[in-house]
N, C-alpha and C positions, 0 to 999 in steps of 0.2 A: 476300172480297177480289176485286179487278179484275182484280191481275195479281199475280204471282207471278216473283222471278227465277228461272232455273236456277239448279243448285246448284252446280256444277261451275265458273260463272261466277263463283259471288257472293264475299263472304266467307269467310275458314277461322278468323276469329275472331268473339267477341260484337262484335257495332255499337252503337257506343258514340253516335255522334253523326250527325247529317243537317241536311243546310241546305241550304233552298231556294236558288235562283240568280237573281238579273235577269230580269225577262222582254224579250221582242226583241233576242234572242241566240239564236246559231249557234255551234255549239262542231267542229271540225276534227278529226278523228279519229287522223290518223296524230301530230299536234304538240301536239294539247289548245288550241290558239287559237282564240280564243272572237272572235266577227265580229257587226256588227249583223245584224237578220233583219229584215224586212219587216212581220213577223209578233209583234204585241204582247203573243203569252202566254207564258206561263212555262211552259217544259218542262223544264227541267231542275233537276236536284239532287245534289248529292253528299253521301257516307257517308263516315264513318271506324272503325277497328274496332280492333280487339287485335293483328291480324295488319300492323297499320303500315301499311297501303293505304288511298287513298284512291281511291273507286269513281264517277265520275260516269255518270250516268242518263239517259234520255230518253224521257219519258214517253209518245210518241207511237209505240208500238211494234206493228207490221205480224204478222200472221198468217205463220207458215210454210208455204209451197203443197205442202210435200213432206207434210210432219208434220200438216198443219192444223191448227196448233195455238200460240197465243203464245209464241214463244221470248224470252226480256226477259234484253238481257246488257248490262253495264255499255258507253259508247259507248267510254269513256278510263279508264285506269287510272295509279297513278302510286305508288311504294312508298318508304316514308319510312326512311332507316336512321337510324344514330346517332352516325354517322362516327367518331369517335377510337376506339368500341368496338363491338365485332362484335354483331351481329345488325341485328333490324328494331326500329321505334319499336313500343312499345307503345300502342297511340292509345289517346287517351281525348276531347278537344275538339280543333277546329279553328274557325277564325276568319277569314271571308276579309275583303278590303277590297272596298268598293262603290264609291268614290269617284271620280266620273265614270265609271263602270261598273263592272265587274268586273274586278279586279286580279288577276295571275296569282302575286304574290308573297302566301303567306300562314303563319298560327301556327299550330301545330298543339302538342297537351302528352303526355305521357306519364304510366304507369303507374310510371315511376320517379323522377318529380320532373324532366322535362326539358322545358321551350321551346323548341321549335325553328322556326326560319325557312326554308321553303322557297317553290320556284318549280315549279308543276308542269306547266310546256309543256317540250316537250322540242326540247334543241338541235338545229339541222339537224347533218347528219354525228353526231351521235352515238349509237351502239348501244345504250351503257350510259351514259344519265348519270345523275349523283347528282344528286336533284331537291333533298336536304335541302343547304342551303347553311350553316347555321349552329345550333349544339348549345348550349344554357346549362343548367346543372342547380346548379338553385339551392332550391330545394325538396327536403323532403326525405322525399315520400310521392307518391301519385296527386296528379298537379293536376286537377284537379276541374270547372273551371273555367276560360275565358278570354271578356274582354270589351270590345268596343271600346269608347272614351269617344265619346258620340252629338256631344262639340263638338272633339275632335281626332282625327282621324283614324289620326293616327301613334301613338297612346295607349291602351295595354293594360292590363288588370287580369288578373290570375292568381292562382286560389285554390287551397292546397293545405296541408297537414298543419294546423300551426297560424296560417300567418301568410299574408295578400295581399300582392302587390307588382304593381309599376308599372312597365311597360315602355315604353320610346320607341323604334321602328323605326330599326337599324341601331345601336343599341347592345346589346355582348353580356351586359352584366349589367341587373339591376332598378335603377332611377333612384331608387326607393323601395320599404321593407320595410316593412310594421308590426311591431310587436312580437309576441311569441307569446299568443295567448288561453291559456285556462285551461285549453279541451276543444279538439277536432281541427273546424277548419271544413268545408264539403257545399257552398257555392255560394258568388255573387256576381253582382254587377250596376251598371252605371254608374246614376246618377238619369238619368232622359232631360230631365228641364229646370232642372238644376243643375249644371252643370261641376265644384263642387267637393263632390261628394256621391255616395256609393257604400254598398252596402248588402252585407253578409256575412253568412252563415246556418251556423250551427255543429250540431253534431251531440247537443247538448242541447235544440234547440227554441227558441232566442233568435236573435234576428235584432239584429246590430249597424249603427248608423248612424256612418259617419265624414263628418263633414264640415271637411275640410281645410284649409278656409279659418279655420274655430275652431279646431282642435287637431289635431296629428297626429301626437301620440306614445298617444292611446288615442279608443276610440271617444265619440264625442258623446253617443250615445244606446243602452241594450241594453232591448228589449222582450221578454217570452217570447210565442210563438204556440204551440207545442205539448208535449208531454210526449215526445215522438218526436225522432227526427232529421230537418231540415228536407232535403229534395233538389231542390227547385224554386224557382226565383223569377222572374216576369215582369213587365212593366209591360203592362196598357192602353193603348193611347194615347189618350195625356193631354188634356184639354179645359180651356178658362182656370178653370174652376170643379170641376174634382177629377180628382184623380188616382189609379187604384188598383193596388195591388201585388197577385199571385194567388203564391201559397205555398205548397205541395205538401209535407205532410210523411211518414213512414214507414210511418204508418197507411193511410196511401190517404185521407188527407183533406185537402182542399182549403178554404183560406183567402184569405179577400176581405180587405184590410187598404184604408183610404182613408187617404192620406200628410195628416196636417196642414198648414196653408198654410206655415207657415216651410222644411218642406222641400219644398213644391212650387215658390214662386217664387223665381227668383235674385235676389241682392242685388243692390245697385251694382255694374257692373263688374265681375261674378262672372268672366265668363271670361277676360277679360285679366288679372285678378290672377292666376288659374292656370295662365296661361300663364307667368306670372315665377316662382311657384310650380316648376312643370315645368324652365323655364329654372337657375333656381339649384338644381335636385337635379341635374338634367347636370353642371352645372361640380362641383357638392360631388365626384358618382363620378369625371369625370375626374381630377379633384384628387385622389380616392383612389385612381387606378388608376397617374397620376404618382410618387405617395408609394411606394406596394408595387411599381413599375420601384426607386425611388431606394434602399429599404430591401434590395432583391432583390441591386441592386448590390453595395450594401455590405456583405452578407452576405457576397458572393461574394469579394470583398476580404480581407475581413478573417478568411474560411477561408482563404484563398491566405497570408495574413501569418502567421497560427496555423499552419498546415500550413510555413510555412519556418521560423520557430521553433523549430517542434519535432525539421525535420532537421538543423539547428542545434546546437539541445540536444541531440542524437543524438549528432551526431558531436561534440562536447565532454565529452560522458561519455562514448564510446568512448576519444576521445585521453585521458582521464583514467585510462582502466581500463587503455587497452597501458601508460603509465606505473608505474601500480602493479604489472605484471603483470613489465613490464622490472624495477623493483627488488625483489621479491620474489627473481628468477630472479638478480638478480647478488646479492643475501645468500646462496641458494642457495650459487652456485659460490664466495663467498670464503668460506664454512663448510668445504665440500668442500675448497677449496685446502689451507684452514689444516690440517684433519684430515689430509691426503695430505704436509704439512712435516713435521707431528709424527710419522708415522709414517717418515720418512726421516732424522728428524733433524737436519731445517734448523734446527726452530726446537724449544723448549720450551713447555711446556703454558703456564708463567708469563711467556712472553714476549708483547707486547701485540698486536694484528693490526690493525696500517697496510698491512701490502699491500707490505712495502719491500725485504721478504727472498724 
């Protein structure tokens, strides 16, 4: 190896993930703000781990004059919690935006089935802030998996337990689920020259094709590639005359797959149909998220209505019980009365008890 980081600096969990960064970029130390450079290479990279931190790098790193010797420590660091519930994120992917450079808002997933959206520059005046801005746990295992779509920017895919879903930046649930497979999925991937075409790799060895624009209640197409569990999947880039996918499965064996032409080139107007596509699963979840406010309401109503009923019917069989309880007590006392005549000799045994003597 070149370099080596300390240890004391690095990680206190497995590292789970790493991704290069833009090159002709300058990153700020004390705030994590990333500046153009002068300088057209790529120095920089960031890791994420188990320990919920995410560590950026800088590859261009100086001899110690004291030590003589490469000391290599992260330039910025930045620690992901989970906000409604105590600890740090379990990382497992992260996912930044590129899009006219490098964007400081990005996804990051969990060991618990959780999405989260953060920002990792840190506020001015702030000592302690909380980088994670926003928690979804909507899976319901490791998500495994997150991926931007190469033709929307704002458009994510996340793969975990049995089922993918589709995220849109700045909404807190999945705009789309699929259904649950048969076995537990290991990966995923956008097509990079099909907007409505993504690929899932399950932990049998079969790689599923959905393409969206045909069906989207199961997958289009299931191939098997190995007898093992699949845990990679990459594209190529792609040339007008083939495409190929590289396939990584459990054995430590590496598969070359070349995509047939129906899923290499898009149709008519592939991307614009997925954009209405995307459009009307928004409105579908808003409209779901409207209905479960409208439903939540009415709940709450209608325990408010059920709970005054019931102090209602409380106090109508209590006022029912002091009644019974009052005529019990007055047969009581005219038994006793009449018993206290007979024995004085007001009245006779055979005399009838109106109460008048």
């Amino acid at each position: 190896f070149s370099l080596l980081s300390a240890i004391e600096n690095s990680h206190t969990g497995i590292v789970t993930d790493l991704q290069w960064l833009p090159e002709g970029i300058e990153m700020s130390r004390p705030n994590g703000i990333f500046q153009k450079s002068k300088s057209e290479d790529c120095n920089y990279f960031a890791t994420f781990a188990r320990d919920g931190k995410v560590l950026f790098w800088d590859m261009r790193v100086k001899k110690d004059p004291k030590k003589g010797e490469f000391i290599w420590t992260p330039i910025y660091n930045v620690t992901l919690t989970r906000l409604e519930v105590a600890g740090d994120l379990g990382g497992v992917k992260f996912a930044f935006s590129f899009a006219g450079g490098l964007q400081s808002q990005f996804f990051a997933t969990s060991m618990d089935g959780e999405v989260a959206f953060s920002d990792f520059v840190k506020p001015q005046d702030v000592e302690h802030p909380e980088y994670t801005k926003m928690v979804s746990n909507y899976h319901f295992g490791p998500v495994l998996a997150i991926h931007r779509s190469p033709f929307f920017e704002d458009i994510l895919m996340t793969v975990g337990d049995w089922t993918f879903r589709i995220w849109k930046e700045g909404h807190q649930m999945p705009i789309f689920s699929s259904g649950c497979a048969d076995t537990f999925l290991s990966t995923g991937c956008w097509s990079p020259t099909r907007p409505g075409v993504l690929y899932t790799a399950k932990k049998d060895g079969n790689i599923e094709v959905w393409d969206l624009l045909d069906r989207s209640h199961e997958a289009s197409m299931v191939t098997t590639i190995s007898s093992s569990s699949i845990h990679s999947m990459e594209f190529w880039p792609s040339s007008s005359t083939q495409q190929l996918l590289a396939v990584g499965d459990g054995q430590g064996v590496l598969h070359i797959m070349e995509m047939p032409r129906n899923l290499r080139r898009p149709v008519p107007n592939e991307k614009e149909t997925m954009a209405r596509f995307f459009e009307r699963e928004i409105l579908r979840v808003e409209y779901v998220i409207e209905r479960q406010k409208f439903h939540a309401e009415e709940f709450k109503k209608n325990e408010a209505l059920l709970k005054a009923e019931k102090t209602a019917d409380k106090k109508d069989i209590k006022k029912q019980d002091e009644d019974k309880w009052d005529a019990k007590a007055e047969a009581e006392y005219r038994k006793l009365e009449r018993e206290f005549k007979i024995q004085l000799g007001l009245i006779s045994e055979d005399d009838p008890d109106d109460g008048t003597r």
